[in-house]
N, C-alpha and C positions, 0 to 999 in steps of 0.2 A: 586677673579676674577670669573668670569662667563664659565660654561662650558659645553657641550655639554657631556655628559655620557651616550651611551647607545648600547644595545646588549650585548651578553658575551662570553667566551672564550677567546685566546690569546690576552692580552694586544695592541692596536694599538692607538697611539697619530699621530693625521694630520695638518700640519701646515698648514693657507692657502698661496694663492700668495699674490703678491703684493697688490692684491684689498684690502685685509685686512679682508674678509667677510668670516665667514666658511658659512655662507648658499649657498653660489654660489657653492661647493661641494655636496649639498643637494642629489641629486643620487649617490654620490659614498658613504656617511655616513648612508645613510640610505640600502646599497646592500650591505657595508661591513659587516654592522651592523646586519647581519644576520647571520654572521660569527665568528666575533669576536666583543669582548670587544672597541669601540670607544669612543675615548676622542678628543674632540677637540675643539676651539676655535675660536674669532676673535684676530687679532693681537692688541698687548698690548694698542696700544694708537687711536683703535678704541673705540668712546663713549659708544656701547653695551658691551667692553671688561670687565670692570672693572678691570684691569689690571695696573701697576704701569711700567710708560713712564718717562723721562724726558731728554731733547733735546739731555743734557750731554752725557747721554753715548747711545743714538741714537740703533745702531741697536744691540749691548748687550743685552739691553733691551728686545730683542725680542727672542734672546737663553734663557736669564733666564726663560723668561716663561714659557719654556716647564717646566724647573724644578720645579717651583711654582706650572704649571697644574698638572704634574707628583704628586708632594707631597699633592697637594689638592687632587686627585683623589683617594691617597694612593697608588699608586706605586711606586715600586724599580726603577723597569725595564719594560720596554715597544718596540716594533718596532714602530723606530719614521718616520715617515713616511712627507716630505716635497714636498710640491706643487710650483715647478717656481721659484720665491723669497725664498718661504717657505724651497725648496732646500739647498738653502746655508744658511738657520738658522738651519734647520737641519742636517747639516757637522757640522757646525759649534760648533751645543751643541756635538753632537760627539765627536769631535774631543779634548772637554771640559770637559765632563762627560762621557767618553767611559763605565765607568762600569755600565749605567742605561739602556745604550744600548744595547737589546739583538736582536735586527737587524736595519739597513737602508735601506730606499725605498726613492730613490728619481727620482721625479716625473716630466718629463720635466724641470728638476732646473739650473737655470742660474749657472757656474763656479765661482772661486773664482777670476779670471781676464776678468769676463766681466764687459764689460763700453757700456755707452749707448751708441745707434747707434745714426743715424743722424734723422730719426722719432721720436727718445724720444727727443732727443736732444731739439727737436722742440717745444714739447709740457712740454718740462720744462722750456720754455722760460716765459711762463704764462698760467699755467697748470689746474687753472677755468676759464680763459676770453675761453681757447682752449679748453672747454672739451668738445659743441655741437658736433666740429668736429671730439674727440675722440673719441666718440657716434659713426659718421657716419664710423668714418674708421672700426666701428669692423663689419662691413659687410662683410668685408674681410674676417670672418671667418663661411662667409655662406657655401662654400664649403668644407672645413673640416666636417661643421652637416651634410649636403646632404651627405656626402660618408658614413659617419656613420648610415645613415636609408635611405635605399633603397627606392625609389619613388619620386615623386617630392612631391605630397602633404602630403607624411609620414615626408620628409626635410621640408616643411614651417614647419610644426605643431612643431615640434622639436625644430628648431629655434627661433618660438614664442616662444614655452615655457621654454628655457633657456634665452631667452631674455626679459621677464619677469620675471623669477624668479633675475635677474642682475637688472631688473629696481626697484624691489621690496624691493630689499636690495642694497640700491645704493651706491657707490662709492664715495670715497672723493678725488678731483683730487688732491687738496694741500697735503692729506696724503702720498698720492699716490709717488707724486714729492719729498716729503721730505725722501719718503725710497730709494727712486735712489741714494740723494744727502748723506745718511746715509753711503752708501757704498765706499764714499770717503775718507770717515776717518777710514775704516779697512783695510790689510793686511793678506787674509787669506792662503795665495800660503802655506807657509813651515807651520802654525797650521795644515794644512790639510793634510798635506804629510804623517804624521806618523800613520792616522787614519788604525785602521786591525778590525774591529768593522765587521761583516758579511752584505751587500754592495747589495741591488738590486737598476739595473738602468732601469726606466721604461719611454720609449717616444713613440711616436706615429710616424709614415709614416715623410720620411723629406719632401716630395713633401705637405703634408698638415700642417705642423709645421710652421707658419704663424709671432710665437710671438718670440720662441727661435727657434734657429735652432738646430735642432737636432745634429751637429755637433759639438756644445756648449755644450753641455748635454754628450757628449760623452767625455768631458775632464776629467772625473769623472774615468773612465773605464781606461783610459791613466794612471790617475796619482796613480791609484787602481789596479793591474791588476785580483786582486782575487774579486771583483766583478761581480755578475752576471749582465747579458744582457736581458732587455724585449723589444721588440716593438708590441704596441696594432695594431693592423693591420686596417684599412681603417677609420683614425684617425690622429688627429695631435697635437698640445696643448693641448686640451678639452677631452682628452681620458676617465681620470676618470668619466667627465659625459655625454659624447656621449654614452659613452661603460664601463657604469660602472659593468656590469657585469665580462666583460675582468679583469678589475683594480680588482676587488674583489676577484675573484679569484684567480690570483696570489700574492694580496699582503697578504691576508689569508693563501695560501699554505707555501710562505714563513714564513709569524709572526710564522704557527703550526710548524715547522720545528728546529725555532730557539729560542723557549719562555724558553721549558722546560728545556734546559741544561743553560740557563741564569740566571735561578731564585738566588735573594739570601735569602738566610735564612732568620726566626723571629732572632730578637737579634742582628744578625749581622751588622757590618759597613760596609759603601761600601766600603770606605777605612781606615784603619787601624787595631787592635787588632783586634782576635776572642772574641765578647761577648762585644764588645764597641756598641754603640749606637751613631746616629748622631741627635741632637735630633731635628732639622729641616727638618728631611723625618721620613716618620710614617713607624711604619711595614709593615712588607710585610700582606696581606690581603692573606686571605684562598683559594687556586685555585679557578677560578670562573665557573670552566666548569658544564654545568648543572646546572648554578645558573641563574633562570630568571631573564633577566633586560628587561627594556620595550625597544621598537621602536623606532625610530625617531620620527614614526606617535603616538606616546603616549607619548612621552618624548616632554617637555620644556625645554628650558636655563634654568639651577640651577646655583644659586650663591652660593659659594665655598669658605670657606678661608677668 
């Protein structure tokens, strides 16, 4: 599969949303990435993914990948970090592979019993003949960028240029619809209940939270109570990259906080005997702190695996 690897320090994997595109994260991977180590991707049955999809087992598909990223990039353990969608694939592998997990960050991520409202509902009726008008309705989330950059003409600029960077790397409605209709065939209330994995929850203002509501996002913290709580302040869905400086620095604070007592050993299995090997995850790789990796702005998608 193809992956985004770049900066260094504490291990961070980012899943994206539903759109499927890690470039639409482009400011938050490229600010974290000052920080810490990023890995990340398109979702698996994106055509840039090179990633292994098939209908059968729908959004599985889309956990295992982490592990596939994870073991291509040569990590144990990482803080996996989930956007929206990317949320509850990120519980998900959690709650699956707890020992790879040396934290969670999830990122305005839809719950494990949300169902679509009566706006998706709409546009899964015929989700390319609708997508012009998908197009228009995300004006709706002009006022979320305006609160996040002060000015009027500081908010157009912004706006273009996240709305260009969406137009650049564009959207597939059908994929789009088929990861909604994905969620009908999983079950995740009582997988996720037992998850004790170390838990940040990061949303944005409810008053600008346009796509999930904040209060959705909040079922995490409920059903978690040792989760921590963030909100990016004068922001709403789009935090990590209206305010990706906010997102970086705390989901940095946190990965530094929670890397190093996660590590597991050379040699070791994640799970079983001392001194077993599993031989579908590579070793653990030599701390990477102080080890140069390039940029975003110097880094290309490398294919992996």
């Amino acid at each position: 599969m193809k992956l985004v690897d770049v900066g260094s320090g504490a291990p961070v994997v980012i899943i994206p949303g539903i759109q499927g595109r890690w470039e639409w994260m482009n400011p938050a991977v490229n600010t974290l990435a000052s920080r810490c180590r990023v890995v990340t991707f398109s979702l698996a049955d994106e055509p840039t993914a090179g990633g292994r999809f098939d209908d059968a087992h729908g959004f599985d598909c889309y956990v295992e990948q982490v592990t596939d990223a994870m073991s291509s990039a040569g990590l144990t353990t990482a803080t996996v970090v989930g956007v929206s969608y990317g949320g509850l694939i990120a519980a998900a592998f959690a709650a699956r592979h707890a020992e790879r997990v040396a934290g969670l960050v999830l990122v305005s991520a839809i719950p494990p019993q949300w169902t679509p409202d009566a706006r998706v509902r709409f546009f899964l009726r015929a989700p390319t003949l609708l997508s012009p008008l998908f197009v228009l309705g995300s004006l709706r989330l002009y006022r979320e960028i305006a609160a996040a950059t002060p000015g009027v003409l500081p908010g157009m600029r912004a706006a273009a240029r996240h709305g260009l960077n969406a137009l650049t790397h564009m959207f597939s409605p059908a994929r789009m619809a088929r990861r909604v209709h994905a969620l009908e065939c999983v079950q995740l209330d009582r997988e996720l209940e037992p998850v004790q994995v170390p838990t940040l929850i990061i949303t944005g203002e409810p008053a600008l939270d346009r796509v999930v509501p904040v209060r959705l996002t909040e079922e995490y913290a409920r059903m978690w109570p040792h989760a921590e709580r963030m909100t990016i302040a004068h922001t709403g869905h789009l935090g990590l990259i209206t305010r990706p400086g906010e997102f970086a620095n705390a989901v940095a604070r946190f990965a530094d906080r929670h890397a190093a007592q996660a590590r597991v050993p050379v040699g070791r299995t994640l799970s079983g005997p001392p001194g077993a090997r599993d031989p579908g995850v590579p070793a653990a790789p030599a701390p990477r702190r102080g080890v140069a990796r390039p940029t975003l702005a110097q880094a290309t998608e490398k294919k992996v695996g």
